[in-house]
Backbone bond lengths (Angstrom), bond angles and torsions (degrees), N, CA, C in turn:
res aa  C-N    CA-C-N  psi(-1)  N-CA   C-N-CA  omega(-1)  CA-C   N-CA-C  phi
1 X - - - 1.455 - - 1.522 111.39 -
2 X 1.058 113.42 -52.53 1.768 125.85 165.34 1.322 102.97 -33.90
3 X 1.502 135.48 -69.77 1.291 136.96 -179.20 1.431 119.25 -43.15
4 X 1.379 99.32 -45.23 1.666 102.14 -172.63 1.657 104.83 -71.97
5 X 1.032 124.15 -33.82 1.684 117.43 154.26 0.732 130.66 -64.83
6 X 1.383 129.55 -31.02 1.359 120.46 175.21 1.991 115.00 -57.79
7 X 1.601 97.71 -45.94 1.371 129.71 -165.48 1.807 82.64 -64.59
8 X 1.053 128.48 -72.44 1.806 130.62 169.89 1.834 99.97 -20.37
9 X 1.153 107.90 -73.42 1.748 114.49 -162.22 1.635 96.37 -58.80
10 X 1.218 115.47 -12.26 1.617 93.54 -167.27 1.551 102.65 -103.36
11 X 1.368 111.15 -34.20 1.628 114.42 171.43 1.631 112.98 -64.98
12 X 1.032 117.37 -42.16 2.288 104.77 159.78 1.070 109.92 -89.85
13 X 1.297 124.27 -17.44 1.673 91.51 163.31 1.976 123.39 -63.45
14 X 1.404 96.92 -30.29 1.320 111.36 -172.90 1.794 98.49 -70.56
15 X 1.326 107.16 -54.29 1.654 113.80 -172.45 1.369 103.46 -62.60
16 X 1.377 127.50 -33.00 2.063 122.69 168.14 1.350 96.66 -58.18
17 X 1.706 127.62 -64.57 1.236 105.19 -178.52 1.358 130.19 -37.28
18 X 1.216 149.84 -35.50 1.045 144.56 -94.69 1.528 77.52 -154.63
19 X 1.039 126.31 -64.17 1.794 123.57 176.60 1.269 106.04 -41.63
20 X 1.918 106.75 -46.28 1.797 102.18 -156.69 1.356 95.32 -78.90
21 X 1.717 141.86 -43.64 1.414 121.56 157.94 2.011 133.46 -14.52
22 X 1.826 80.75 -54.18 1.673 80.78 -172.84 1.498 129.27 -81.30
23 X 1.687 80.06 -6.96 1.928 88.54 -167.60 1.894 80.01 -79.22
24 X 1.355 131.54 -75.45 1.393 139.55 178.65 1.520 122.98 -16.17
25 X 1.789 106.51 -52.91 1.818 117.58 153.33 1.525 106.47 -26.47
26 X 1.168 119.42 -65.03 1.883 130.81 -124.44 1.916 87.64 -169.32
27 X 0.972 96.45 112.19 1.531 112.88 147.10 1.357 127.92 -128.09
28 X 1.163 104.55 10.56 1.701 109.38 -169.63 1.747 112.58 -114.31
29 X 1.553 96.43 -0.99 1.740 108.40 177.78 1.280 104.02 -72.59
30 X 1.556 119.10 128.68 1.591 124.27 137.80 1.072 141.72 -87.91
31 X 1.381 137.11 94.49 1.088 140.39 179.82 1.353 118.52 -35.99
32 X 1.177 112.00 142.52 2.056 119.93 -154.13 2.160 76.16 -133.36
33 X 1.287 103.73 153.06 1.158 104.35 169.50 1.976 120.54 -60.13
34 X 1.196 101.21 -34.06 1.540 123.53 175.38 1.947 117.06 -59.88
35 X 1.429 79.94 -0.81 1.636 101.55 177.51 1.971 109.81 -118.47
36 X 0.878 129.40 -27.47 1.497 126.31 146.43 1.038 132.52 4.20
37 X 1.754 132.58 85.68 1.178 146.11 -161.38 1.574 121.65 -122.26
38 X 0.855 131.20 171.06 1.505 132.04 -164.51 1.426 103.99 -66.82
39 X 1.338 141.01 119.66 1.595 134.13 166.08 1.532 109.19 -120.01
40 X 1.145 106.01 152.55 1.755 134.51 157.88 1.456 99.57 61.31
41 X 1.568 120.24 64.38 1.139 145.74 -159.84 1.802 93.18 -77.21
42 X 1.537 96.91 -47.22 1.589 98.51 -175.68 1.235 81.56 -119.10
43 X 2.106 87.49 157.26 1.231 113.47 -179.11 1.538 107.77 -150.49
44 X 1.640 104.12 122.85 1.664 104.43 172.12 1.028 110.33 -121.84
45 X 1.782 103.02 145.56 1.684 103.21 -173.48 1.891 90.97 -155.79
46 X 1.868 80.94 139.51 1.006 132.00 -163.83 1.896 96.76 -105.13
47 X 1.697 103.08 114.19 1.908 82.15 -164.56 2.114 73.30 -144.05
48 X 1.373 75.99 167.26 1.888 111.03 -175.79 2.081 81.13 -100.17
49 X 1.014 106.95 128.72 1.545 120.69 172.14 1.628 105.68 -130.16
50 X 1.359 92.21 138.13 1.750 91.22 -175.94 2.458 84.82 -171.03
51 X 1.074 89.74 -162.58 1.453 113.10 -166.32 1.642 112.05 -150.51
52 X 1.194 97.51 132.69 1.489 107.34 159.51 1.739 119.63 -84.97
53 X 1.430 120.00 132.64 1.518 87.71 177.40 1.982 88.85 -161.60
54 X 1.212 94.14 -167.15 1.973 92.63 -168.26 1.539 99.23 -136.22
55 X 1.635 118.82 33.43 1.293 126.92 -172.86 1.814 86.17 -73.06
56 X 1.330 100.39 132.69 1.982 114.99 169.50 1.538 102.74 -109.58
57 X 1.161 136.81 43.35 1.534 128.84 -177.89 1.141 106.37 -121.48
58 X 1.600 137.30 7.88 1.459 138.40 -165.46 1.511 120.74 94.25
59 X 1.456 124.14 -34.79 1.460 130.02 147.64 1.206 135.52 15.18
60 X 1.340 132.07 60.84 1.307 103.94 -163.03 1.725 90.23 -127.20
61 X 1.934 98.48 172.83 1.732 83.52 -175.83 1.824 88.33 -108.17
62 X 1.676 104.69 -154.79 1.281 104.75 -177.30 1.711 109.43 -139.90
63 X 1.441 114.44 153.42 1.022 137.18 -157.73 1.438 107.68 -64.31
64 X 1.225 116.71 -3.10 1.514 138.60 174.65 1.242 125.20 -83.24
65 X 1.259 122.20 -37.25 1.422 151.21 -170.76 2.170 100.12 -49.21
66 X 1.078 82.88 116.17 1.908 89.07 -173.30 1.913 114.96 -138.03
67 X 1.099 81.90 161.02 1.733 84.72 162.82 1.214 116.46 -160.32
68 X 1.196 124.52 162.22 1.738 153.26 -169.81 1.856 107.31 -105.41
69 X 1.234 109.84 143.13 1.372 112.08 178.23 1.710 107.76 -161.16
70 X 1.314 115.44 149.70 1.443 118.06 -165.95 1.163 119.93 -141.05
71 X 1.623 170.70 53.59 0.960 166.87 -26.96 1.557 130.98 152.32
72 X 1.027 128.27 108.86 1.250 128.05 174.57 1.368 89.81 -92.02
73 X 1.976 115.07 146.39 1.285 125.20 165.95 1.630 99.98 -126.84
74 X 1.181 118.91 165.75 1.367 137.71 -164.64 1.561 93.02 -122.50
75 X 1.433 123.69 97.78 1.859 129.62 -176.29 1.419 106.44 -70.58
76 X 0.865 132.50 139.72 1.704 118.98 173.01 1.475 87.22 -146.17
77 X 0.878 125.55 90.89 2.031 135.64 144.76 1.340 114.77 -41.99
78 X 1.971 109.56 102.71 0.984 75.63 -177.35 1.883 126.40 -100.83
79 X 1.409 137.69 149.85 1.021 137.59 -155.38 1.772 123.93 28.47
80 X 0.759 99.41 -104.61 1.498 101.10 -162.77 1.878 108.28 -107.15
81 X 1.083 89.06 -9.69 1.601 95.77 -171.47 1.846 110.20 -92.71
82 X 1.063 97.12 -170.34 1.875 111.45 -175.93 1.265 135.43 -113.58
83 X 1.766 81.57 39.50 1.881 103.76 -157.40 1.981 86.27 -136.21
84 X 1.443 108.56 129.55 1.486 110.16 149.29 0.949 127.71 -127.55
85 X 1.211 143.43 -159.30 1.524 148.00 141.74 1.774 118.35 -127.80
86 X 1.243 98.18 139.21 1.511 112.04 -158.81 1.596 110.71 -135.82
87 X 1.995 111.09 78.36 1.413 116.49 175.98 1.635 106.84 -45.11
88 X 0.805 138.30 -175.18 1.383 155.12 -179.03 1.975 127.48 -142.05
89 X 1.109 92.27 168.34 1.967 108.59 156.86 1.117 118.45 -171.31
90 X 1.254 133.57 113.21 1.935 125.21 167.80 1.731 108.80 -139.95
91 X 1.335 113.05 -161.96 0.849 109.58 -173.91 1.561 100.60 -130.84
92 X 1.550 146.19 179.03 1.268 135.14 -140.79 1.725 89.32 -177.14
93 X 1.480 108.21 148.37 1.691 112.19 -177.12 1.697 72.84 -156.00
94 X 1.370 89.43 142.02 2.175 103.71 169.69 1.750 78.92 -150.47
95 X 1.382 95.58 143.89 1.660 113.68 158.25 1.653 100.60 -128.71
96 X 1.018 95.14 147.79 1.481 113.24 179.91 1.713 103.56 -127.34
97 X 1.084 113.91 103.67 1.557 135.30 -178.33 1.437 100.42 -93.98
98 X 1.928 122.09 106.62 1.100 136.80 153.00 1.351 124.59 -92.98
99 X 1.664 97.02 179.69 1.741 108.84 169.99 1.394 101.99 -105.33
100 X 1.330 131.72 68.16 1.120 118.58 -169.01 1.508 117.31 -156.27
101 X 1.802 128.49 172.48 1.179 105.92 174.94 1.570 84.46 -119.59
102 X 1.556 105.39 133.48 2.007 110.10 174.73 1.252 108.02 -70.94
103 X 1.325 120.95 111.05 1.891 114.08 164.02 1.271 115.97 -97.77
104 X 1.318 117.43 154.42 1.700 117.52 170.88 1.480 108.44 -140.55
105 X 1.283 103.87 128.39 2.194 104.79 175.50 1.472 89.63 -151.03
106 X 1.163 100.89 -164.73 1.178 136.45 -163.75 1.488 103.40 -51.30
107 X 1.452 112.65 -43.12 1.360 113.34 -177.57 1.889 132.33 -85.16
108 X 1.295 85.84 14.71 1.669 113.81 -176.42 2.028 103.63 105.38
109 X 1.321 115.13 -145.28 0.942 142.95 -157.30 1.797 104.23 -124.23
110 X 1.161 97.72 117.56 1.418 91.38 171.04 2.180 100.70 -145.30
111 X 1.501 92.44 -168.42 1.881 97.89 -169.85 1.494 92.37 -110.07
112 X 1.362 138.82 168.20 1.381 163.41 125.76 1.286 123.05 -81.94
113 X 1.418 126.77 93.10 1.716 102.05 -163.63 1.738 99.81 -69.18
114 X 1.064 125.19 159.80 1.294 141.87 167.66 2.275 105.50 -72.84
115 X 0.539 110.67 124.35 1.723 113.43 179.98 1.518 86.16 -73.85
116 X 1.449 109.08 136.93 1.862 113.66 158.63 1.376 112.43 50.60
117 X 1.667 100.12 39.60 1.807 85.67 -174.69 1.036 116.07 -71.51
118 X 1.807 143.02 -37.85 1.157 155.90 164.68 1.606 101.93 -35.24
119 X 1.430 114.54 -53.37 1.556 96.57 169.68 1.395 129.64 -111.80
120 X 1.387 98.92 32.03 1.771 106.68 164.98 1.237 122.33 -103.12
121 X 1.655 110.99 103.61 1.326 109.56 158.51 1.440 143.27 -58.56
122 X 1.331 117.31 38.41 1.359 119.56 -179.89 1.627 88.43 -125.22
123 X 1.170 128.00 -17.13 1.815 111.84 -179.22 1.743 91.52 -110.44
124 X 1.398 113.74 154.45 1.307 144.66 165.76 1.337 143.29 -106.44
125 X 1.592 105.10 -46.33 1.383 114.89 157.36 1.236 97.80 -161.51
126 X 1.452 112.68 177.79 1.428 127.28 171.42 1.129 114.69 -172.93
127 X 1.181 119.88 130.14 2.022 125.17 -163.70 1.354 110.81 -163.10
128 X 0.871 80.69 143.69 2.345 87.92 166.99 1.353 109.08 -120.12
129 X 1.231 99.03 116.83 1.455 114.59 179.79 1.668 123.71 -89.14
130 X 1.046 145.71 112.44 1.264 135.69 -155.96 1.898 108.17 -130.92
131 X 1.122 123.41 142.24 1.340 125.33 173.00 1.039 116.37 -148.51
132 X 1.339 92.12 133.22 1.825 120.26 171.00 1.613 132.92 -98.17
133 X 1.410 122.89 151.79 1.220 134.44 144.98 1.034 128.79 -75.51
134 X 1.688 119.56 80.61 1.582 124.41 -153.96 2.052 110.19 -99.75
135 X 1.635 102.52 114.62 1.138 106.51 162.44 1.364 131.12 -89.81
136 X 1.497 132.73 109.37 0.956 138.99 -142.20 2.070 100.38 -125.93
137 X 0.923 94.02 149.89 1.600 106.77 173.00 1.402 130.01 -156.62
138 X 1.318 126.21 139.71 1.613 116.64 -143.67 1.745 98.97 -155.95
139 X 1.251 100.09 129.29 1.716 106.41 177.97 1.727 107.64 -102.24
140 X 0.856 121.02 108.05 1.122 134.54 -163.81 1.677 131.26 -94.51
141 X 1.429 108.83 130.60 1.831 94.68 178.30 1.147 113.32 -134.07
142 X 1.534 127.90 162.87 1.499 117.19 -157.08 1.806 86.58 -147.74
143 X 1.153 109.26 159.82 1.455 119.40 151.66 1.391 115.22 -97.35
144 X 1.525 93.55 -173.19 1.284 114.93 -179.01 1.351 98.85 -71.15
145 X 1.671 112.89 167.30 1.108 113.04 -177.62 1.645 109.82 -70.02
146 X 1.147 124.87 164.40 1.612 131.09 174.55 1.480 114.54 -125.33
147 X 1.334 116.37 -150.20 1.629 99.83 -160.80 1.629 86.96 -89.98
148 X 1.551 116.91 164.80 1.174 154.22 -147.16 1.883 98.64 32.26
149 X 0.932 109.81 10.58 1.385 103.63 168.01 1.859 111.61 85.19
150 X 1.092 91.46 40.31 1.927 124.39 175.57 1.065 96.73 -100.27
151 X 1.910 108.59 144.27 1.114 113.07 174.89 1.785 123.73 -119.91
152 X 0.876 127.60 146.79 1.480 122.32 172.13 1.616 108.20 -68.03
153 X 1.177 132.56 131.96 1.552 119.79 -168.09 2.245 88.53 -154.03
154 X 2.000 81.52 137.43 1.375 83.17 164.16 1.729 108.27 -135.50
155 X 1.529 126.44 174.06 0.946 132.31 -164.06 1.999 115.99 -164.08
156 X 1.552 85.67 108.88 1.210 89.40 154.25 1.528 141.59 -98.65
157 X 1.476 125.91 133.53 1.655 112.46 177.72 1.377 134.71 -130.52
158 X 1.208 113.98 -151.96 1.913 114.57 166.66 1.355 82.53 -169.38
159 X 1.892 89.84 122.40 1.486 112.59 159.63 1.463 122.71 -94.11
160 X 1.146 147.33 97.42 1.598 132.45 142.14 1.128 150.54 -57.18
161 X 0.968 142.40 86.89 1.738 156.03 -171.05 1.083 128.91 -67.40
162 X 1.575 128.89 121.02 1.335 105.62 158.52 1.480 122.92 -118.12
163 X 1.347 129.30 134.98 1.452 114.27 -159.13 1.816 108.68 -68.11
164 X 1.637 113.13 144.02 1.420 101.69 165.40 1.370 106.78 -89.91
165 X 1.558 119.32 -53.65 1.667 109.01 -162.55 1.805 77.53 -144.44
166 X 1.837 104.05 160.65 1.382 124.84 -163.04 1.606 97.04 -150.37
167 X 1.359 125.57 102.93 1.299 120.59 -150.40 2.020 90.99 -147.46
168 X 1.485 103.73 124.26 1.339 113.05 -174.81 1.643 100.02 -98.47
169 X 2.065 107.84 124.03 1.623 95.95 176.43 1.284 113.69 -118.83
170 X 1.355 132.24 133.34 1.722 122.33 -155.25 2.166 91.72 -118.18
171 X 1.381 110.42 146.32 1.231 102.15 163.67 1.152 105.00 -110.01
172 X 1.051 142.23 118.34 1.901 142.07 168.96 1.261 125.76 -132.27
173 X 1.607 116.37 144.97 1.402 117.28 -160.79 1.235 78.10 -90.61
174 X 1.908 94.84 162.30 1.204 121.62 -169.30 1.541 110.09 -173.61
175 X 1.583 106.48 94.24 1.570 119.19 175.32 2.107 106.45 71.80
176 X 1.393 103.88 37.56 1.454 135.47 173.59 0.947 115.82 96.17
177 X 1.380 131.62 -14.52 1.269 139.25 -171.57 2.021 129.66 -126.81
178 X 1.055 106.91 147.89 1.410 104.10 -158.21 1.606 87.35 -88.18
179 X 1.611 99.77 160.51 1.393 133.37 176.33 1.246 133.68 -151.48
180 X 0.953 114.99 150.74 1.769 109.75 -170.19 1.249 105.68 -112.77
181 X 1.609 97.06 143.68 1.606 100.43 -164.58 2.074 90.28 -130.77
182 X 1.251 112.36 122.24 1.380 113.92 168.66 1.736 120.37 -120.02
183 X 1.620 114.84 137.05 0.926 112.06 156.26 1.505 133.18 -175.09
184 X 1.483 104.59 165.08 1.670 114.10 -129.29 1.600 87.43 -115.96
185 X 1.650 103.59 156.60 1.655 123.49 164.94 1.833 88.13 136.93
186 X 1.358 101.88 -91.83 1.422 108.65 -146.79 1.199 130.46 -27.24
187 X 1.922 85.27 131.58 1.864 127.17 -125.98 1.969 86.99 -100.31
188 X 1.699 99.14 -15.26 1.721 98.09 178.99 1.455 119.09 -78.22
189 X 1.409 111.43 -17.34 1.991 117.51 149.53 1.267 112.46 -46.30
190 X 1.551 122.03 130.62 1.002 128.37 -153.61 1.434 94.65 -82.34
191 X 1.192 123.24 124.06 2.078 120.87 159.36 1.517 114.60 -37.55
192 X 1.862 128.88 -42.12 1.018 94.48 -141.22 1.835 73.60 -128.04
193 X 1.427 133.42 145.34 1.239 135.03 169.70 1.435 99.79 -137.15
194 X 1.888 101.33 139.26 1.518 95.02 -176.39 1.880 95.73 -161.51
195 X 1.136 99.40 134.73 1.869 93.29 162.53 1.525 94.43 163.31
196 X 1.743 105.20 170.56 1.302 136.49 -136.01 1.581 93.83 -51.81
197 X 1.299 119.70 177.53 1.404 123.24 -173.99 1.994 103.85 -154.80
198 X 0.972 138.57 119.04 1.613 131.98 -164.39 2.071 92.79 -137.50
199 X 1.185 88.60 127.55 1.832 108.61 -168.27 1.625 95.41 -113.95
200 X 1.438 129.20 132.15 1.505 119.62 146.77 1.156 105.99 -147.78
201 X 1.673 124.62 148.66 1.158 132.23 178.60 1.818 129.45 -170.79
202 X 1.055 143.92 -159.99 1.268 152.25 176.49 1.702 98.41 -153.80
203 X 1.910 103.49 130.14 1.565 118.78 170.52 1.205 93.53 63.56
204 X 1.207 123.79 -146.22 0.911 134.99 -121.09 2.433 113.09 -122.80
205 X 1.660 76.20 3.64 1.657 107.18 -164.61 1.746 105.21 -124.20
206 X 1.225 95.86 116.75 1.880 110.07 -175.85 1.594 98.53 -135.00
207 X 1.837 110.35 146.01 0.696 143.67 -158.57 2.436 81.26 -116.17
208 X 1.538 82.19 132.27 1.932 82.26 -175.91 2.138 102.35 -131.14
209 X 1.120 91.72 163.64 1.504 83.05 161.00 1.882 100.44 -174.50
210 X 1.564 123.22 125.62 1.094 134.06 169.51 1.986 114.59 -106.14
211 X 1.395 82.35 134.86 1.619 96.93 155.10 1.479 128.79 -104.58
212 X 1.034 128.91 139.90 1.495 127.90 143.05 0.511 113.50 -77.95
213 X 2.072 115.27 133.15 1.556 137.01 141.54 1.692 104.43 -53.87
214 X 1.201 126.36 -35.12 1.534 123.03 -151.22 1.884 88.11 -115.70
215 X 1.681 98.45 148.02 1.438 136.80 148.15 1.706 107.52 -14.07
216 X 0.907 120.66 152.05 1.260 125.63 155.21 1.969 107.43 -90.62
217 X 1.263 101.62 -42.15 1.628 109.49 164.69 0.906 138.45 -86.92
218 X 1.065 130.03 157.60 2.207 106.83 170.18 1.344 110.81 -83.40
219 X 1.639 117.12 140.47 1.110 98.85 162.32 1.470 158.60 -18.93
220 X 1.571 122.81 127.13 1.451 99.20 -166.65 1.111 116.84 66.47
221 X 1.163 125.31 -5.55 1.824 109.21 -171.86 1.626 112.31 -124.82
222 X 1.214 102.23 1.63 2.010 122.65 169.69 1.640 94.38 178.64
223 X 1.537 80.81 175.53 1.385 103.61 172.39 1.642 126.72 -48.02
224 X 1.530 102.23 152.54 1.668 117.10 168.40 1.333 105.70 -61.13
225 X 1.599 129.79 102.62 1.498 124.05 162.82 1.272 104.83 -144.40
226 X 2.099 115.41 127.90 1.096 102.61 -172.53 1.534 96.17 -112.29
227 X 1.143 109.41 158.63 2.128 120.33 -169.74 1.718 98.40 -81.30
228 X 1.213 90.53 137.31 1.895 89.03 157.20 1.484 104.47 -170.24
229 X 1.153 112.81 143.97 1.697 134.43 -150.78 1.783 105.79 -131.43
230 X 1.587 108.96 114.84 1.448 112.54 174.09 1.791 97.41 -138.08
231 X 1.780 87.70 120.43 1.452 101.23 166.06 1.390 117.53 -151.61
232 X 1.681 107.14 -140.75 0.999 109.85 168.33 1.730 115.57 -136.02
233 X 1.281 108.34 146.54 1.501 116.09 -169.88 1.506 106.47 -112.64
234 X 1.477 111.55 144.77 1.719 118.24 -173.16 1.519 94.56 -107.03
235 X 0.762 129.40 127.04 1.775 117.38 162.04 1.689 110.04 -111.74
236 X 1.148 119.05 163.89 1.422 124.68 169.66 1.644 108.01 -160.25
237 X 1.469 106.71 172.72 1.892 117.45 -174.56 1.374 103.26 54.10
């Protein structure tokens, strides 16, 4: 996780350079549509992750629950106008922080709510963390330039996912002291997550929000929970 920030801070730091050069070159250029060049090549987003779902057992998730996402897009302008489309590839982390203990047997995957977890000091956290190889694609619109030569830009998309690893991490005391207990496989996380994706913003700062069409589980094999993600996205280049 450290890496992937670091790798973030060094791609806008490089893309600020690179603006504050061009604004310093030329400040007196107006962009004509006939001038239309590749934008917001990368994209990081910072999102609130949580689930909708109709679990009645005490279940609930928490207001904490987030994820990270990183993205190279491919800009394609198209012709002369202020519209592109921009396939994608990145990679995607959501934790989902419950009150709960995750079980898995024979009969799929299901939750345990914890009684009084908010005021039981013997649990700490508990989340399932899941990550994807997210293919993303986005039709895109921009204005005219605005002052310092920022643009108003909106974006519609469809994300597809495929999970790499789905790993439940519990903190619990144990003989006075807390411990962390992790663990990885469960094959009842759905492989494939995918649905609409809507971007809007000014410069360099967008407001995002995705749905899933698909389960967080596979059918039959855990619970009804559907994903949905509201944050904010940085783009740059």
């Amino acid at each position: 996780m450290k890496k992937l920030f670091f790798i973030v801070a060094v791609l806008f730091a490089f893309n600020s350079s690179l603006n504050a050069q061009a604004t310093k070159a030329d400040s007196t250029v107006v962009e004509t549509p006939t001038k239309m060049k590749a934008r917001d090549r990368f994209v990081f987003n910072l999102s609130f992750d949580n689930v909708f779902h109709k679990e009645t057992n005490g279940f609930a998730t928490k207001w904490h629950s987030r994820g990270i996402g990183i993205y190279y897009m491919h800009d394609i302008p198209i012709k002369n106008s202020r519209v592109s489309i921009a396939p994608g590839i990145g990679f995607r982390h959501a934790s989902y922080y419950h009150n709960s203990f995750m079980v898995e047997d024979s009969s799929g995957t299901y939750f345990n709510a914890i009684p009084n977890y908010k005021d039981n000091d013997n649990y700490k956290k508990h989340k399932l963390a899941v990550n994807y190889l997210d293919i993303p694609v986005e039709l895109r619109f921009f204005s005219k330039p605005l002052k310092g030569g920022k643009l108003f830009k909106a974006a519609l998309g469809f994300r597809a996912s495929v999970k790499l690893t789905a790993v439940n991490k519990e903190t619990n005391k144990d003989n006075g002291y807390f411990k962390k207990y992790k663990t990885k496989g469960y094959k009842d996380v759905s492989t494939l997550n995918a649905g609409p994706t809507f971007r809007i913003g000014y410069g360099a700062f967008n407001v995002f929000a995705y749905y899933s069409v698909l389960d967080l589980f596979k059918k039959n094999e855990g619970p009804s929970m559907t994903p949905f993600s509201i944050g904010l996205s940085i783009t740059g280049l």
